[in-house]
N, C-alpha and C positions, 0 to 999 in steps of 0.2 A: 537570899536567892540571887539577886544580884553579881555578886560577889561571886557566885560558884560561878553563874554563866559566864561572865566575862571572862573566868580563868578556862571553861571547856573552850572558848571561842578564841583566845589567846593560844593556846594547846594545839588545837584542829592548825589556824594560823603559824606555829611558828615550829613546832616540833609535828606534825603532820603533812606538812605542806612545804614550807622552806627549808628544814632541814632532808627532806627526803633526795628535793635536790641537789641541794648545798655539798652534802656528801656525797653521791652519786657522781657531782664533779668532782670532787675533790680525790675519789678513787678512781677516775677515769682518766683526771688528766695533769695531777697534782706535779707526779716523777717527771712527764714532759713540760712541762713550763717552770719547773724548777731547773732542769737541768739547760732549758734554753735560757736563764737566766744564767747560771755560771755553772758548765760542764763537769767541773768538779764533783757538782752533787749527783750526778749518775753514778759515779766512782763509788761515795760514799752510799748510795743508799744498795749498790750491790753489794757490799760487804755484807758479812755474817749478823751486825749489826741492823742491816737494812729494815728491816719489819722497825723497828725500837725508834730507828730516827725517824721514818716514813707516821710510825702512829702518835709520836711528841709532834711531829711538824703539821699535823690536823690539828691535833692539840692546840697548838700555840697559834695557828691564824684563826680557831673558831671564837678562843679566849679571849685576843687581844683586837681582832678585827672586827670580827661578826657580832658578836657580844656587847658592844659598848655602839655599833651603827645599824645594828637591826634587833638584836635582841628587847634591850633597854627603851629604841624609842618606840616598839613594837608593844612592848607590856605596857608602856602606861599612857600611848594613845588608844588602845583596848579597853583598858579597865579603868583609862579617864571618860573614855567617849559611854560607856555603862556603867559610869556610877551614877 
């Protein structure tokens, strides 16, 4: 019983709640702060390509960033703090 709860409350917490915003910024303001970072990338993601690099480039900061600094210490101070 345990076990489930901590994963619905892990759930509600991380895919209900931070991800709702997470992405919410990340499609509102991902193309301008890329592109004020190196102008190049407004070029690139107008092209015919743009949808392809724009959904890889979610892809790789939720993978490499979000994931290893909110995902991971997220699950097992939840399902450490309820076991």
């Amino acid at each position: 019983i345990m076990k489930g709860a901590s994963m619905i409350i892990f759930s509600v917490l991380y895919a209900g709640i931070f991800q709702h915003y997470w992405f919410d910024w990340l499609n509102n303001n991902l193309v301008e702060t890329a592109s004020a970072v190196h102008p190049s990338v407004a070029v690139l993601l107008a092209k015919s390509y743009g949808p392809n690099l724009l959904a890889a480039s979610k892809l790789f900061l939720n993978q490499v960033f979000i994931v290893p600094a909110v995902y991971m210490p997220l699950f097992f101070a939840v399902t450490g703090a309820l076991a």
